[in-house]
Backbone as a ProteinNet text record, in pm:
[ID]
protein_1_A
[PRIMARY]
XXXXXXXXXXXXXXXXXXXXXXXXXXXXXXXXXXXXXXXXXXXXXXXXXXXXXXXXXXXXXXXXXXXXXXXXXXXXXXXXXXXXXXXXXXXXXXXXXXX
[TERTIARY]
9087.3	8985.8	8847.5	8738.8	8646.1	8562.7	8455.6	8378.3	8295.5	8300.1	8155.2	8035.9	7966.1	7819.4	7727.7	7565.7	7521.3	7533.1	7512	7456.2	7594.9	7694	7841.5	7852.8	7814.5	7882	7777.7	7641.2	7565.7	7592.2	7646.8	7683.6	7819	7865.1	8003.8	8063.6	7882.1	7858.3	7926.1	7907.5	7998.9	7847.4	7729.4	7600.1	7544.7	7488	7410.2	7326.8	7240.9	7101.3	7096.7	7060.1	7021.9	7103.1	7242.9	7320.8	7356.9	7296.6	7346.5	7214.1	7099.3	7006.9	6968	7038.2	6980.8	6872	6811.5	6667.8	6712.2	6650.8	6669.8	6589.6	6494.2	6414.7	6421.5	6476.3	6522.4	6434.2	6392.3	6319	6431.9	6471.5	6552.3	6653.3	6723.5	6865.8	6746.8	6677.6	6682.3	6587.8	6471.7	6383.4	6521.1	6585.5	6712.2	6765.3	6795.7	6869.4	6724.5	6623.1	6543	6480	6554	6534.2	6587.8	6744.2	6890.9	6844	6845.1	6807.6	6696.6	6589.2	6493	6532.4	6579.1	6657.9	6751.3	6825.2	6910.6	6824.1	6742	6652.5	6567.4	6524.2	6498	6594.3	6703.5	6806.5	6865.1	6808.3	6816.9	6723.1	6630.9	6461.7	6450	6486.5	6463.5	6575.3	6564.6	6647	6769.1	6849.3	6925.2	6837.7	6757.6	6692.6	6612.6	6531.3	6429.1	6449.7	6587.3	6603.9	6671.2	6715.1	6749.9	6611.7	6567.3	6367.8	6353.2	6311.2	6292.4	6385.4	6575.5	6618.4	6598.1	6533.9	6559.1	6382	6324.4	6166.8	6254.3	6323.7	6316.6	6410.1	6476.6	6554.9	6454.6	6346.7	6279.4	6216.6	6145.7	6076.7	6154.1	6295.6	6359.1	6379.3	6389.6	6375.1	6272.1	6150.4	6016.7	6036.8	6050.8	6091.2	6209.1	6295.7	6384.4	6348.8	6253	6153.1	6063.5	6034.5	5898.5	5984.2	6108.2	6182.3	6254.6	6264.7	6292.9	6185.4	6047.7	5961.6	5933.1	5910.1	5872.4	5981	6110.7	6207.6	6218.2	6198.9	6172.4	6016.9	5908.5	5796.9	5795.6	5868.7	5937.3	5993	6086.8	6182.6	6144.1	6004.5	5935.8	5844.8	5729.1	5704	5762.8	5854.9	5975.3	5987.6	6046.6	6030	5928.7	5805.7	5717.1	5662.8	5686.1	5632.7	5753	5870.4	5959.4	5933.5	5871.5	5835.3	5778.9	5636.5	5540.6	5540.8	5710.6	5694.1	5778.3	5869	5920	5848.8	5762.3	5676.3	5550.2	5527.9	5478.9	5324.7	5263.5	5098.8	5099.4	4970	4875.9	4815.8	4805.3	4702.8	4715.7	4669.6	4655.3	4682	4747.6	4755.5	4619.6	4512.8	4365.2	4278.9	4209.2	4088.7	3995.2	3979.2	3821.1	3752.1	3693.1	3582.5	3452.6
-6106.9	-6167	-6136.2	-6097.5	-6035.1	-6144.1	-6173.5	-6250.2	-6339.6	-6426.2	-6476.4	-6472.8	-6463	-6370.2	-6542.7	-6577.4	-6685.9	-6736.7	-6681.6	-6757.5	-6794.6	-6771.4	-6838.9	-6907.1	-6919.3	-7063.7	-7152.9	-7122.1	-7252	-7309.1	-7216.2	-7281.6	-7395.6	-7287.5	-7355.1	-7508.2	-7551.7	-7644	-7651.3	-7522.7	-7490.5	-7467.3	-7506.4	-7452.8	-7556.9	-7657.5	-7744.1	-7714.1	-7722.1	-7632.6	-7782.1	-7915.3	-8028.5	-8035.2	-7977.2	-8058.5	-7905.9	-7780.5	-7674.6	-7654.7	-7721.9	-7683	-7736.4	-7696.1	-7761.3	-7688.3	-7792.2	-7742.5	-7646.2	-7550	-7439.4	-7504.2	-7567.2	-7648.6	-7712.7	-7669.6	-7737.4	-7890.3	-7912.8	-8046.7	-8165.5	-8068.8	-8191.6	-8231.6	-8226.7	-8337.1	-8415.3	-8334.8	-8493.9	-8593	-8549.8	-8619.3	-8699.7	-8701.7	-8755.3	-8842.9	-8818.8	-8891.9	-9016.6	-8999.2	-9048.1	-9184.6	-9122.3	-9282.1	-9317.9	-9290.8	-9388.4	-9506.5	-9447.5	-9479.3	-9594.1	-9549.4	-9683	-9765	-9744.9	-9794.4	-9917.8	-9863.2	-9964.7	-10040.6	-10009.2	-10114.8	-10229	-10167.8	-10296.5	-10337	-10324.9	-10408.8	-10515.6	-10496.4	-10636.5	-10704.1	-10642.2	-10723.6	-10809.8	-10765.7	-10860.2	-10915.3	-11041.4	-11099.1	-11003.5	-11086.6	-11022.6	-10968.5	-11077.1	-11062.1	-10965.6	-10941.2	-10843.8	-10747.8	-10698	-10577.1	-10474.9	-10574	-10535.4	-10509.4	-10594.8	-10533.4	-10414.1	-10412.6	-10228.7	-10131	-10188.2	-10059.9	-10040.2	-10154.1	-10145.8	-10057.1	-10051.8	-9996.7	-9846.2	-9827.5	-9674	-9591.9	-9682	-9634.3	-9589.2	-9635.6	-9631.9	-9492.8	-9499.6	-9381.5	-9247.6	-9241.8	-9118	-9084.1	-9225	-9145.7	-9126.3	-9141	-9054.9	-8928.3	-8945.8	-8771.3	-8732.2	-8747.6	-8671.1	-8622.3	-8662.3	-8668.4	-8526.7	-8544.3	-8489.4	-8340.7	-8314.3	-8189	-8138.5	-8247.5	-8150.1	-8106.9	-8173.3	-8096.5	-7966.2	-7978.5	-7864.4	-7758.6	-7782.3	-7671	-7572.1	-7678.2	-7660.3	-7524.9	-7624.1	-7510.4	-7368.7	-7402.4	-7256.5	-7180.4	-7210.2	-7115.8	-7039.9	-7117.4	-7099.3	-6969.6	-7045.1	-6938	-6792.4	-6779.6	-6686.3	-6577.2	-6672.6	-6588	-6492.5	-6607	-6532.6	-6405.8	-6386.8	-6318	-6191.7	-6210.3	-6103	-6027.1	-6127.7	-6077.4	-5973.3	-6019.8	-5915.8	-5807	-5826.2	-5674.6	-5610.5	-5603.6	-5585.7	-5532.7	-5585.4	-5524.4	-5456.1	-5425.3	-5350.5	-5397.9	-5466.2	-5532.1	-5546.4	-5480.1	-5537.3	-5622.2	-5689.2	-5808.2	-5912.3	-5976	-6028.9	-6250.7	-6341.2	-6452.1	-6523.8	-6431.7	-6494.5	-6403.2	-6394.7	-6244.6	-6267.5	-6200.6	-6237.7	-6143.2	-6121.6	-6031.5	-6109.2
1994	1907.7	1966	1913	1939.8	1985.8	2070.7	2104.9	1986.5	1972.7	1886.6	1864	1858	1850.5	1851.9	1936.2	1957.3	1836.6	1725.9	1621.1	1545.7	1566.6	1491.2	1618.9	1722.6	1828.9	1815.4	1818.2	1754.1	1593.6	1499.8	1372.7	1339	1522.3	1495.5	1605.8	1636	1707.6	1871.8	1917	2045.3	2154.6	2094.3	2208.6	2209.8	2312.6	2337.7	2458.8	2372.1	2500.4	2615.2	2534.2	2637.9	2707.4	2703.1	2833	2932.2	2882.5	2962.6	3060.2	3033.7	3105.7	3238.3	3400.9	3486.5	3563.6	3607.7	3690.2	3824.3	3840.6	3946.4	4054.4	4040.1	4126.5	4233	4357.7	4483.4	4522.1	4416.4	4475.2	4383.9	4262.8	4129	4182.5	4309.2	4323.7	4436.5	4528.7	4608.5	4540.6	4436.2	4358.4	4323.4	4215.6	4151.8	4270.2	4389.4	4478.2	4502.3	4529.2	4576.5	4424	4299.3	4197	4231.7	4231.6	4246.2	4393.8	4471.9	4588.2	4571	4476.4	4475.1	4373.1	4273.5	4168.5	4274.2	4347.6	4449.9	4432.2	4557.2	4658.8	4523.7	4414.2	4301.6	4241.3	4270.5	4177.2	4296.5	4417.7	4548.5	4518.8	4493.5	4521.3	4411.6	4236.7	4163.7	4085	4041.8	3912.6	3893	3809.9	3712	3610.3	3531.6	3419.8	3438.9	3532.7	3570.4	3584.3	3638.7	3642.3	3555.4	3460.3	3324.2	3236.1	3261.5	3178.9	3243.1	3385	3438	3352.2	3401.1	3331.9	3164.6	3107.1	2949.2	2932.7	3044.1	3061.6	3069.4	3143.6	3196.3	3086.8	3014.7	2923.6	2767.1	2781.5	2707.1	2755.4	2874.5	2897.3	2912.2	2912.4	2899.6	2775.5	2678.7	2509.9	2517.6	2535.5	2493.1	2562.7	2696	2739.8	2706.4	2642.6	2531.1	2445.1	2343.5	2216.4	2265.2	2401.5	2431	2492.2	2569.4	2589.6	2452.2	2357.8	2227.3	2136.4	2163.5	2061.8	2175.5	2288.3	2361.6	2310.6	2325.4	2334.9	2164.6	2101	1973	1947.9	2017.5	2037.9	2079.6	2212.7	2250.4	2185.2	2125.3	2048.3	1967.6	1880.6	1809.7	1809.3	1938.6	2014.7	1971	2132.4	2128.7	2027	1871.9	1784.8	1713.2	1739.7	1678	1779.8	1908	1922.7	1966.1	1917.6	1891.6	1721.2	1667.1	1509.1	1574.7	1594.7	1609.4	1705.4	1838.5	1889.3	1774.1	1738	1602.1	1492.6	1453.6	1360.9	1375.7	1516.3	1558.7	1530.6	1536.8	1544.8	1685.3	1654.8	1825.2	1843.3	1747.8	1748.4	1807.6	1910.7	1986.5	1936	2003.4	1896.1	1895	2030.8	1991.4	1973.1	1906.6	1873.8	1935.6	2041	2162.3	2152.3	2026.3	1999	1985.9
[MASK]
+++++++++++++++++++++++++++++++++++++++++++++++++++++++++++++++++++++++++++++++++++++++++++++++++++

C-alpha cells in the first residue's frame, strides 16, 4: 500500500501539529521541571481553596496561550504559503516596497 501523501493524513485526521511539536530548546524541560517544582512548594504554602484559585489562574493562562500558539501557527502557515505562491509564480516583488 503506497504511503499517504500530508494532505490525505491531515484529511484523514491522522496529523496533529499541537501535540507533535516539542521545543528543541535545552532550557524547556528544566524551565518545565522548575514550575512543577514551584507549583509544589505553593500547594504547601497555601489553602486548599487558594491553591485551587492559582491552578484555576494558570489554567486560564494556558488557554489564552493556546488561543495565542494557534493564531500564530495559523499565521505561519499562512505566511508559508503565501510566500511559496509567489516563488511559484515567479514575482519579485518584495511583501514591502521601499522605494
Amino acid at each position: 500500500m503506497p504511503m499517504k501523501t500530508i494532505l490525505e493524513e491531515l484529511f484523514d485526521g491522522n496529523i496533529y501539529p499541537a501535540e507533535l511539536i516539542i521545543s528543541k530548546n535545552p532550557e524547556y524541560y528544566p524551565l518545565n521541571e522548575k514550575i512543577s517544582c514551584t507549583l509544589e512548594t505553593w500547594k504547601h504554602k497555601l489553602s486548599q481553596d487558594n491553591f485551587e484559585e492559582l491552578e484555576n489562574l494558570l489554567d486560564l493562562r494556558l488557554q489564552s496561550g493556546s488561543m495565542h500558539a494557534e493564531a500564530s501557527f495559523i499565521y505561519g502557515f499562512k505566511l508559508g504559503a503565501m510566500i511559496m505562491i509567489e516563488v511559484f509564480t515567479g514575482k519579485s516583488e518584495l511583501v514591502y516596497n521601499r522605494d
